[in-house]
The first five atom37 places (N, CA, C, CB, O) and aatype in JSON, in Angstrom:
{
  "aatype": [20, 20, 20, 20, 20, 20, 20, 20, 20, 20, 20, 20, 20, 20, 20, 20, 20, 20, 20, 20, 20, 20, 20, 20, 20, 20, 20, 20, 20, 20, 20, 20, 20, 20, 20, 20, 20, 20, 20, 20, 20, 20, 20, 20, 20, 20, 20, 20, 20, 20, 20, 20, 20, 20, 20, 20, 20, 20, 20, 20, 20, 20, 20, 20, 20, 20, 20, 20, 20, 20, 20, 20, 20, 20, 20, 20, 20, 20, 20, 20, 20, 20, 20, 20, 20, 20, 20, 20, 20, 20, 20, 20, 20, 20, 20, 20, 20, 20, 20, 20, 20, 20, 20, 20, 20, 20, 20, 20, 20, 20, 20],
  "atom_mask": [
    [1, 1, 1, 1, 1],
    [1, 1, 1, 1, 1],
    [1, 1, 1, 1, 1],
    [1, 1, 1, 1, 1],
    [1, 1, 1, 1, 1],
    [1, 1, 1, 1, 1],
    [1, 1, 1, 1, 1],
    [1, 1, 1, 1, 1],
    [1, 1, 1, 1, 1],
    [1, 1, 1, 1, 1],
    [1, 1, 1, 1, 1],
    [1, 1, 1, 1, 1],
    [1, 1, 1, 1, 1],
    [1, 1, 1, 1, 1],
    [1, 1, 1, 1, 1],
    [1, 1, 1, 1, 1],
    [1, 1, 1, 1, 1],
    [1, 1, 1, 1, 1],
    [1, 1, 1, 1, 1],
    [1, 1, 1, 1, 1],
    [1, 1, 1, 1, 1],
    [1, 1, 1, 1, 1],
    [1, 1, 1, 1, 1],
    [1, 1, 1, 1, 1],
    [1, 1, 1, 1, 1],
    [1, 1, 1, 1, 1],
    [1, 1, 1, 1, 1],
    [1, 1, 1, 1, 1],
    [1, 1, 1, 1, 1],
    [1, 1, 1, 1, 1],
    [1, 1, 1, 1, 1],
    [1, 1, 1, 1, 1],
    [1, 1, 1, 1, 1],
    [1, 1, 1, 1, 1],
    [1, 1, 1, 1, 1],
    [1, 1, 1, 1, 1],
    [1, 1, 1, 1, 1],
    [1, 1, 1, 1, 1],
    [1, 1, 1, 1, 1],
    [1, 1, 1, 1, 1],
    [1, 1, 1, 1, 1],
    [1, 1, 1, 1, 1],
    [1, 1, 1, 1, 1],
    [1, 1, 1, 1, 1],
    [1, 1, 1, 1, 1],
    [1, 1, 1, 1, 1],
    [1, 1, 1, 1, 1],
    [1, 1, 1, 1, 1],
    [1, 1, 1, 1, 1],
    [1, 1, 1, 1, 1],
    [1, 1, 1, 1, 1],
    [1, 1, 1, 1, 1],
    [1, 1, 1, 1, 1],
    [1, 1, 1, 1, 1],
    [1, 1, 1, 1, 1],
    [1, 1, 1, 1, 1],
    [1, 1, 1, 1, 1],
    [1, 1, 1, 1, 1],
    [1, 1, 1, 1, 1],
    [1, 1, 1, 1, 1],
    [1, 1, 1, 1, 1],
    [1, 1, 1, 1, 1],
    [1, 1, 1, 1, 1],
    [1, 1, 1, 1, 1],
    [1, 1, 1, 1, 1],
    [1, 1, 1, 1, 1],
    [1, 1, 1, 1, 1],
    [1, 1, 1, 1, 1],
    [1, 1, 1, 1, 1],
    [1, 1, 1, 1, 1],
    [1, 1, 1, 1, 1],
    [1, 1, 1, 1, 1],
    [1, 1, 1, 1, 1],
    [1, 1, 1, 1, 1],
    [1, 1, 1, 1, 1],
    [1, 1, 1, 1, 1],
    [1, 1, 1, 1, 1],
    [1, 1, 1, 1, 1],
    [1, 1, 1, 1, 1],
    [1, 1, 1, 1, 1],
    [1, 1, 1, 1, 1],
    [1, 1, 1, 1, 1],
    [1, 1, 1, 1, 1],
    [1, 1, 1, 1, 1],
    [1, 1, 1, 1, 1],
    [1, 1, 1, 1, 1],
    [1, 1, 1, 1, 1],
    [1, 1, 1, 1, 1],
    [1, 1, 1, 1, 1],
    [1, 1, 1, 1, 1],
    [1, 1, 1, 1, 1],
    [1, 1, 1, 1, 1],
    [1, 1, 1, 1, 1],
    [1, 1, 1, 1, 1],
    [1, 1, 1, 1, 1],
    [1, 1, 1, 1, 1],
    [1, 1, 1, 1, 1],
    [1, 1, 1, 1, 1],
    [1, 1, 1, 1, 1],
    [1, 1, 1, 1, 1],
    [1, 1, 1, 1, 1],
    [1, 1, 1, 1, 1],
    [1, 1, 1, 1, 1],
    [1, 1, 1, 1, 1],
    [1, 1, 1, 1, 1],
    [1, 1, 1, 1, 1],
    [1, 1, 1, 1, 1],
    [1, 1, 1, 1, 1],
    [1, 1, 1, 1, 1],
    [1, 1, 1, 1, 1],
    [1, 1, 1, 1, 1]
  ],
  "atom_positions": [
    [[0.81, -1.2, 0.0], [0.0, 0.0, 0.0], [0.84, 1.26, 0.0], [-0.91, 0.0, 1.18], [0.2, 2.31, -0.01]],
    [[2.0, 1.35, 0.01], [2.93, 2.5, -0.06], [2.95, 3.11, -1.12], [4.13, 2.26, 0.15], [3.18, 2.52, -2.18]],
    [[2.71, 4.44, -1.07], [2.65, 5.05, -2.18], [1.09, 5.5, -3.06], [3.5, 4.18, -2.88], [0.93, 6.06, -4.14]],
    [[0.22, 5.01, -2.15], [-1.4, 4.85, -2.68], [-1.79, 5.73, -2.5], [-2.36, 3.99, -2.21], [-1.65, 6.08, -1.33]],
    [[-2.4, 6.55, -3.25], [-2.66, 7.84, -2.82], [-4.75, 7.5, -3.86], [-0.98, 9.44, -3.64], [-5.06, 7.17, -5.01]],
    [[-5.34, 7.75, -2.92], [-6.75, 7.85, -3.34], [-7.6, 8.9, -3.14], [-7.34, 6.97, -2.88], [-7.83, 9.31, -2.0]],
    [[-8.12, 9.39, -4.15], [-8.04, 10.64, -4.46], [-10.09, 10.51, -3.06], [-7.89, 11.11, -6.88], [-10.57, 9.45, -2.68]],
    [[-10.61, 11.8, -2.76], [-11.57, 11.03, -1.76], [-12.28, 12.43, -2.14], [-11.09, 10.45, 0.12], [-13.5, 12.38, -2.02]],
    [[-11.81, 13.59, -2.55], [-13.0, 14.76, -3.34], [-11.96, 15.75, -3.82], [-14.37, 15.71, -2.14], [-10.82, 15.37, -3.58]],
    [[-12.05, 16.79, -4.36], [-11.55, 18.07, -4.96], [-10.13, 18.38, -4.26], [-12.67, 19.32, -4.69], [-9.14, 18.66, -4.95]],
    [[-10.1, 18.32, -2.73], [-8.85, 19.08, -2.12], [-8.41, 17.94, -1.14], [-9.21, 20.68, -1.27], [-7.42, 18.23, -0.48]],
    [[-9.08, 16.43, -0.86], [-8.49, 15.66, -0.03], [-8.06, 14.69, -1.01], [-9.29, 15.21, 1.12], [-8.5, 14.42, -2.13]],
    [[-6.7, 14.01, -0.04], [-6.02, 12.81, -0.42], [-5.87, 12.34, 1.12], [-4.53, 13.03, -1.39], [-5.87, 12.88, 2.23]],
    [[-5.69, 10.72, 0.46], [-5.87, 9.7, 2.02], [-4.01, 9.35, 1.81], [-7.42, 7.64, 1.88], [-3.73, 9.1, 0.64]],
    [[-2.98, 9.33, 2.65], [-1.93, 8.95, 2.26], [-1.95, 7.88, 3.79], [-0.73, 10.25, 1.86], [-2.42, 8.07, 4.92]],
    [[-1.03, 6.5, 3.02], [-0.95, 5.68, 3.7], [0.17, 5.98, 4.92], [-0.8, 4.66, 2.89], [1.24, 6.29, 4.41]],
    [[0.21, 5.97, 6.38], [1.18, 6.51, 7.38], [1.64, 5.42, 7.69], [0.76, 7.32, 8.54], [2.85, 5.42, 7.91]],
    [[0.67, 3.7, 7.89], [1.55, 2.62, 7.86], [0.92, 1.59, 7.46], [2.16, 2.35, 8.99], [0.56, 1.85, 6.31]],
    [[0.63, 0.72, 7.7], [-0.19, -0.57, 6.88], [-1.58, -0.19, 7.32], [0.24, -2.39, 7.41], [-2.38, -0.25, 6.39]],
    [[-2.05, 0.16, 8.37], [-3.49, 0.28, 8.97], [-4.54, 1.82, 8.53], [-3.16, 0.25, 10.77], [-5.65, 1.97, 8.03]],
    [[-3.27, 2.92, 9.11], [-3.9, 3.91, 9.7], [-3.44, 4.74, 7.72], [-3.07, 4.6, 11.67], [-2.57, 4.53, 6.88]],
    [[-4.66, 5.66, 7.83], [-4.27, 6.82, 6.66], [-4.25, 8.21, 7.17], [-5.36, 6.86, 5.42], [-5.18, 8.29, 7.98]],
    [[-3.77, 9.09, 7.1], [-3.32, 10.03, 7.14], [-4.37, 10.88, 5.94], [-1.81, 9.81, 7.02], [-4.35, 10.56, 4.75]],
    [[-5.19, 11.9, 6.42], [-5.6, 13.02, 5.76], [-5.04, 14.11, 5.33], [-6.28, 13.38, 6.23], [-5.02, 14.97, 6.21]],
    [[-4.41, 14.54, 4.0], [-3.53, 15.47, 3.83], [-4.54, 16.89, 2.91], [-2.12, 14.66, 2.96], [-5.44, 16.65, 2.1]],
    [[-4.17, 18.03, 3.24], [-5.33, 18.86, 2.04], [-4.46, 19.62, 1.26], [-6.62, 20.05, 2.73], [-3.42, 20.16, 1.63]],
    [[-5.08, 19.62, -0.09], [-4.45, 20.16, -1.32], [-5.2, 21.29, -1.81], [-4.33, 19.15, -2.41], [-5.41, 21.52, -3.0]],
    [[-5.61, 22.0, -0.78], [-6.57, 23.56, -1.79], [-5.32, 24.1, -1.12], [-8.72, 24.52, -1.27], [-4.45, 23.59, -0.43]],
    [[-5.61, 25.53, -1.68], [-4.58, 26.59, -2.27], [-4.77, 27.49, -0.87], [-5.08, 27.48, -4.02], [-5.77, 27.69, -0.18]],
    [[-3.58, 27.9, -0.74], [-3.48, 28.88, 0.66], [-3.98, 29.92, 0.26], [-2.09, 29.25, 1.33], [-3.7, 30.4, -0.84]],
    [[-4.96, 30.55, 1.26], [-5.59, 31.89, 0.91], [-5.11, 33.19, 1.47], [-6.91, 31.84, 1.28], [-5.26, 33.39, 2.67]],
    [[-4.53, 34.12, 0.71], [-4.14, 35.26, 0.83], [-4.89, 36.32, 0.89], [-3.48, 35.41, 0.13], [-5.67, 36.75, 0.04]],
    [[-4.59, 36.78, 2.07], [-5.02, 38.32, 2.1], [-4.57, 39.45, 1.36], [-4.82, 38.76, 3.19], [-3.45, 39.83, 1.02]],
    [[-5.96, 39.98, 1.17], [-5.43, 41.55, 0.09], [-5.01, 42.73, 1.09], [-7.02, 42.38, -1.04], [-5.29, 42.97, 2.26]],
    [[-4.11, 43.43, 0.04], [-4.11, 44.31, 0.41], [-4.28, 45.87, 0.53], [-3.74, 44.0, 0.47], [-4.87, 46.33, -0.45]],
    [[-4.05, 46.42, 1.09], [-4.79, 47.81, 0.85], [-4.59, 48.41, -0.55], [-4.26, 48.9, 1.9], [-5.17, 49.38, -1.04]],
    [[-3.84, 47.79, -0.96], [-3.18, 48.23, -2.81], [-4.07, 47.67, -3.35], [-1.58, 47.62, -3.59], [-4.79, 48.38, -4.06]],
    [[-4.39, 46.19, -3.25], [-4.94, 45.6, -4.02], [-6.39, 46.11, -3.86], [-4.64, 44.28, -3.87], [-7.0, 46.5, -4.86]],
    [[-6.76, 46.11, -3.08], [-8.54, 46.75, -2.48], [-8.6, 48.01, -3.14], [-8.83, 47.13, -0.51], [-9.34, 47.84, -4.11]],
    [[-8.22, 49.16, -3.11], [-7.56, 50.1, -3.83], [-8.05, 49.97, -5.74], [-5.81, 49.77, -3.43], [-8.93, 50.48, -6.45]],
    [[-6.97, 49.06, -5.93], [-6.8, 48.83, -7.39], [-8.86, 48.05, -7.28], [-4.93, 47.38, -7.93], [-9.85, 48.73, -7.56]],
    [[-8.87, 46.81, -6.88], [-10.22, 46.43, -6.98], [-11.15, 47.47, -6.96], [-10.54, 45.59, -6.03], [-12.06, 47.14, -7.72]],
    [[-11.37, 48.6, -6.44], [-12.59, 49.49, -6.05], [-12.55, 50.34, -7.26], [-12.47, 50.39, -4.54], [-13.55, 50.29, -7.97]],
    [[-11.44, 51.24, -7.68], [-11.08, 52.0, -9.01], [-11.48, 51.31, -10.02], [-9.67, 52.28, -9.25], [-12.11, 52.06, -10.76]],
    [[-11.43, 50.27, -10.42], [-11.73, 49.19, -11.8], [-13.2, 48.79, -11.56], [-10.63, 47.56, -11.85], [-13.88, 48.43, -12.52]],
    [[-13.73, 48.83, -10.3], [-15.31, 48.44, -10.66], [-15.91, 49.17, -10.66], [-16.03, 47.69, -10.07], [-17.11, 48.9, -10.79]],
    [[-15.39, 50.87, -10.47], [-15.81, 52.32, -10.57], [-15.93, 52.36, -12.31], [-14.52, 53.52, -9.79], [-16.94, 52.82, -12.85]],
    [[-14.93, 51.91, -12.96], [-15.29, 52.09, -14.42], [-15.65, 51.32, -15.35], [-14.56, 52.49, -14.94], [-15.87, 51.62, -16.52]],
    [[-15.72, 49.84, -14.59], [-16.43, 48.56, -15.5], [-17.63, 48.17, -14.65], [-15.33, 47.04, -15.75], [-18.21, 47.12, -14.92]],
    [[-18.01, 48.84, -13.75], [-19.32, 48.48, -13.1], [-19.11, 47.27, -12.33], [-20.48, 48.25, -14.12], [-17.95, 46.89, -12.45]],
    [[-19.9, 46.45, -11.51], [-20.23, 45.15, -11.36], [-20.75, 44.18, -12.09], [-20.78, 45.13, -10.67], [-21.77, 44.5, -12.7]],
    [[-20.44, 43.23, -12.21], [-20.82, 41.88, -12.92], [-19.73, 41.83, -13.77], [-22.27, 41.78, -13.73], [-19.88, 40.8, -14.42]],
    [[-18.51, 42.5, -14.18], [-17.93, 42.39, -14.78], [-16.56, 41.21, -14.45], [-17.9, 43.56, -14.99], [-15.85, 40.88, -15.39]],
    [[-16.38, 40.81, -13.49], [-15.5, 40.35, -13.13], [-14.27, 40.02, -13.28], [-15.77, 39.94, -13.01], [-13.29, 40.33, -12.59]],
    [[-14.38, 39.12, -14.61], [-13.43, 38.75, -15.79], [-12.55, 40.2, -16.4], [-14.49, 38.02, -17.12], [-11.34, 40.27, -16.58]],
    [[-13.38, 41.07, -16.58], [-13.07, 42.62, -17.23], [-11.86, 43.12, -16.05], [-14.79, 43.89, -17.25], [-10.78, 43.67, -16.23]],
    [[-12.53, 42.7, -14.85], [-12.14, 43.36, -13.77], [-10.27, 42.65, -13.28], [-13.57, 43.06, -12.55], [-9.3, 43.21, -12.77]],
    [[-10.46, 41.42, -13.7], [-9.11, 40.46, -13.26], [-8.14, 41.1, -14.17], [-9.23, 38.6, -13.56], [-7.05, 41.53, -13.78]],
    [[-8.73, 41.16, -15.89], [-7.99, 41.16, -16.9], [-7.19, 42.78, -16.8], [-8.95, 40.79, -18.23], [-6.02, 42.99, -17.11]],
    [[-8.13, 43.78, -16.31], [-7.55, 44.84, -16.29], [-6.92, 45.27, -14.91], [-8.42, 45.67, -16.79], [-5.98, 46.07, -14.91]],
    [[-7.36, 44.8, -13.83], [-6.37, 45.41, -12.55], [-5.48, 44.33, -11.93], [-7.31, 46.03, -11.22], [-4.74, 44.51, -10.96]],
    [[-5.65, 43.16, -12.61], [-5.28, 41.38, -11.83], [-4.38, 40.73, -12.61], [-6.66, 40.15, -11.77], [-3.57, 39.97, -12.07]],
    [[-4.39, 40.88, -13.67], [-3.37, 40.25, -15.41], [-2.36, 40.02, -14.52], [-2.77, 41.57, -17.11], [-1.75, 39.04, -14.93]],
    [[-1.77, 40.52, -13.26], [-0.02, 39.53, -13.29], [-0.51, 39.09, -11.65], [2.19, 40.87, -13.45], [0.25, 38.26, -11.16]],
    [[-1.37, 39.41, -10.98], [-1.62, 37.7, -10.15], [-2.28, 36.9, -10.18], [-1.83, 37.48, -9.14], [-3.51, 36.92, -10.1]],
    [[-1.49, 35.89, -10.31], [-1.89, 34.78, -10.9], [-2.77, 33.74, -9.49], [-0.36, 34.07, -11.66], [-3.37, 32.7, -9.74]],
    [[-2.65, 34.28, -8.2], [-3.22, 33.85, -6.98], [-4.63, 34.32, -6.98], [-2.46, 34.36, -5.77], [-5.5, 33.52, -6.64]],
    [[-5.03, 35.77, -7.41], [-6.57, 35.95, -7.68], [-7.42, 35.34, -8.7], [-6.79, 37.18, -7.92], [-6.73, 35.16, -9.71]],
    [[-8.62, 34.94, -8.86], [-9.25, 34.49, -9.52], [-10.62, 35.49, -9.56], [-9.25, 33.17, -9.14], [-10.98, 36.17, -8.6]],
    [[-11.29, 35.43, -10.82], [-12.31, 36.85, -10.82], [-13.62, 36.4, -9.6], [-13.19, 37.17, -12.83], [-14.39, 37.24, -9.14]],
    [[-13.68, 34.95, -9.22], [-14.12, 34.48, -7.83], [-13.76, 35.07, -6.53], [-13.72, 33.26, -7.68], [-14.66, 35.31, -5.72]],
    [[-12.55, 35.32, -6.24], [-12.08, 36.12, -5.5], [-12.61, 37.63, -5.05], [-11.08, 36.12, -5.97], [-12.99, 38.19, -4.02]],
    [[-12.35, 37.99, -6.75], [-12.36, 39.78, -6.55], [-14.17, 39.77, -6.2], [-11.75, 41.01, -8.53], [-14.7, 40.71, -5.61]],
    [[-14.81, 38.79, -6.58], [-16.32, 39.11, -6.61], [-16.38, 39.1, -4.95], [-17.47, 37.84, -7.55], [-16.59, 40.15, -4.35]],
    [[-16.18, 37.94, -4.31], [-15.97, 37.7, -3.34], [-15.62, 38.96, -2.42], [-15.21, 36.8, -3.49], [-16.41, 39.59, -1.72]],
    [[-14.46, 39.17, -2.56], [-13.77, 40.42, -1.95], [-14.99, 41.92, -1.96], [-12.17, 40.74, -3.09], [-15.6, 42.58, -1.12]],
    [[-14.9, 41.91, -2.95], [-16.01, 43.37, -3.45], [-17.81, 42.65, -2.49], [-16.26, 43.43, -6.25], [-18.91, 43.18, -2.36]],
    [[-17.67, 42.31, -2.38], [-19.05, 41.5, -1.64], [-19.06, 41.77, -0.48], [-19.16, 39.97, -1.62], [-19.97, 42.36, 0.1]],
    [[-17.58, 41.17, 0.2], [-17.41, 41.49, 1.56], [-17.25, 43.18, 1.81], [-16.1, 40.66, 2.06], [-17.91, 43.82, 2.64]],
    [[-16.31, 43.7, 0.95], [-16.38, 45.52, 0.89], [-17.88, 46.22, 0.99], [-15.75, 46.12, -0.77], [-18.07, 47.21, 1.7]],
    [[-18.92, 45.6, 0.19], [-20.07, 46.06, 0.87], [-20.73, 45.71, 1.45], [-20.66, 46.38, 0.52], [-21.87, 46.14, 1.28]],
    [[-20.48, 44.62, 2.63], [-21.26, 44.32, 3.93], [-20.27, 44.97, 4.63], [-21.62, 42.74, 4.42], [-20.83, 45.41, 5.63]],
    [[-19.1, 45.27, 4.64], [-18.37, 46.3, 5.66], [-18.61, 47.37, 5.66], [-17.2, 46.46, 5.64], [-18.53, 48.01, 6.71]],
    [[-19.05, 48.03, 4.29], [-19.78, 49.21, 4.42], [-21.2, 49.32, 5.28], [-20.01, 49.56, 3.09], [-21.49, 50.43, 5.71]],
    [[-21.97, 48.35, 5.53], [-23.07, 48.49, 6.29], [-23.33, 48.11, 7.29], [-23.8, 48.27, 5.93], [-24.44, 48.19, 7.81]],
    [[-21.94, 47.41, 7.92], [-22.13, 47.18, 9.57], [-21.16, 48.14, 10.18], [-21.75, 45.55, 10.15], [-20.32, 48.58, 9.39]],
    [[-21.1, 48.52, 11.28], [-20.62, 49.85, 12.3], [-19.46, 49.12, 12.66], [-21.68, 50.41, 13.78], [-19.04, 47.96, 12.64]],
    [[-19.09, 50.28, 13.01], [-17.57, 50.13, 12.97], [-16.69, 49.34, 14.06], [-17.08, 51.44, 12.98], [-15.52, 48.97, 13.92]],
    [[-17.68, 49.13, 15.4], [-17.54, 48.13, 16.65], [-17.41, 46.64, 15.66], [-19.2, 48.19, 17.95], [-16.47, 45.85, 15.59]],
    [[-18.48, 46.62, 15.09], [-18.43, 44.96, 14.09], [-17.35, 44.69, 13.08], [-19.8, 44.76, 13.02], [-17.19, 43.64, 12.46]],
    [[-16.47, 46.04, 12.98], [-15.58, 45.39, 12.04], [-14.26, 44.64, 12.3], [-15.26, 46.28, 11.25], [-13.95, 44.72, 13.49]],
    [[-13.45, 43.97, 11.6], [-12.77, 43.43, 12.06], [-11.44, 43.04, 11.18], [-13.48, 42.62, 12.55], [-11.81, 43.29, 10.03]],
    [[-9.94, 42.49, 11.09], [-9.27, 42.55, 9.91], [-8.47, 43.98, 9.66], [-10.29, 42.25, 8.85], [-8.73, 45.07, 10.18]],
    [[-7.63, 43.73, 8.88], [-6.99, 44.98, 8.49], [-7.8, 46.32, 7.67], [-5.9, 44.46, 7.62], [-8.47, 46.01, 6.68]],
    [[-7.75, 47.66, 8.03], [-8.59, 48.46, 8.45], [-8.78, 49.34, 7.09], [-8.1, 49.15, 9.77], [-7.82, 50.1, 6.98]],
    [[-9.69, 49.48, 6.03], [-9.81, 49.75, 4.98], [-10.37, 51.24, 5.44], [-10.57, 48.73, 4.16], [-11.25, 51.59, 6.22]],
    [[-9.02, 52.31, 4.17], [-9.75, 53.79, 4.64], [-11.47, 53.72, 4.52], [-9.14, 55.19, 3.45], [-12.24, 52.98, 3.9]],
    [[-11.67, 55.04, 5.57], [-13.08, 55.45, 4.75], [-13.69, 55.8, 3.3], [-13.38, 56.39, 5.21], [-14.73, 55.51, 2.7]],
    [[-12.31, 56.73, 2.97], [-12.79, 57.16, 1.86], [-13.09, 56.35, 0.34], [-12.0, 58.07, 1.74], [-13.71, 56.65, -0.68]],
    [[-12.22, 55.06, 0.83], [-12.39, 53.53, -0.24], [-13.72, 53.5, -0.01], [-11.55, 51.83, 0.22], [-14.62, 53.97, -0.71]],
    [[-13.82, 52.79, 1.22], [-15.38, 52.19, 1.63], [-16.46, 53.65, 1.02], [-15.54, 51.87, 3.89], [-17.37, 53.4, 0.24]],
    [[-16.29, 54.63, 1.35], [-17.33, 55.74, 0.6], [-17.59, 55.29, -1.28], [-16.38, 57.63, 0.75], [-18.66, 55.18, -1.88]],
    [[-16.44, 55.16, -1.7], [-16.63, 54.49, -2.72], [-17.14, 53.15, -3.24], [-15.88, 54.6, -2.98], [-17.17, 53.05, -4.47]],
    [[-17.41, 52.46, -2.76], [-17.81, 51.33, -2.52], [-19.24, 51.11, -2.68], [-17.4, 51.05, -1.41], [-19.92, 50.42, -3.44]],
    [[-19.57, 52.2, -1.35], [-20.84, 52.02, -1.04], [-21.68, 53.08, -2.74], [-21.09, 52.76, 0.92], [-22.73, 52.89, -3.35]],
    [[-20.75, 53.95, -2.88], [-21.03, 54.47, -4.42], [-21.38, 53.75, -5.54], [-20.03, 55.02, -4.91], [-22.53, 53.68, -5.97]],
    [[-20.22, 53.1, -6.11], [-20.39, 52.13, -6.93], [-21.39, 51.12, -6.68], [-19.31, 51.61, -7.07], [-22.22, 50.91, -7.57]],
    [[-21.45, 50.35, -5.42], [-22.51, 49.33, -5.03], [-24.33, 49.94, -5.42], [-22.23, 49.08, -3.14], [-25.28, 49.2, -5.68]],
    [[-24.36, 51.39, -5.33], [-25.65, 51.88, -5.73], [-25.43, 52.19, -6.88], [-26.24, 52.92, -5.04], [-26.52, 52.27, -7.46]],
    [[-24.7, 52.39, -7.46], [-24.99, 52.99, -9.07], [-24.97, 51.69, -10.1], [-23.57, 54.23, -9.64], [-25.58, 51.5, -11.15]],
    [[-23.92, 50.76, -9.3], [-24.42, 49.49, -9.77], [-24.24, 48.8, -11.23], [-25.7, 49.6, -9.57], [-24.74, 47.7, -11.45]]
  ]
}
């Protein structure tokens, strides 16, 4: 059994540890935090391609990381406007200016 690796869904593998026991190992992708550059660059680009654009949105502010996916930025921009609408005791994470989030909540209505 050495060496058996059985595949068990999308991000798990069972690896054999000795004749009996298997060992659970996970293969999804480490998730990185953005940063104020990147949040920045994300908010400016959906100021001029709107929302739903996503793909538009990777290709023009994202083209050299290759760690974001336009899943991500949707993601990200999602969470930017539920931070815009809970108070500021509820927030939590590294601390995005106001004047981004003012934009945000802009774009999120004009839509």
């Amino acid at each position: 059994m050495k060496g058996i690796k059985l595949k068990v869904s999308r991000c798990l593998f069972l690896q054999p540890k000795n004749k009996r026991v298997f060992r659970v190992k996970q293969l999804g992708n480490v998730r990185r935090s953005f940063s104020v550059d990147e949040v920045t660059a994300l908010v400016r680009t959906v100021e001029l391609l709107r929302v739903r654009r996503w793909r538009e949105v990777k290709l023009q502010a994202f083209s050299d990381a290759d760690h974001r996916t336009p899943r991500d930025l949707k993601d990200k921009y999602n969470t930017l406007v539920h931070t815009v609408r809970i108070s500021l005791e509820q927030r939590r994470g590294k601390s995005i200016p106001q004047e981004l989030l003012d934009k945000v909540l802009i774009a999120h209505t004009l839509g």
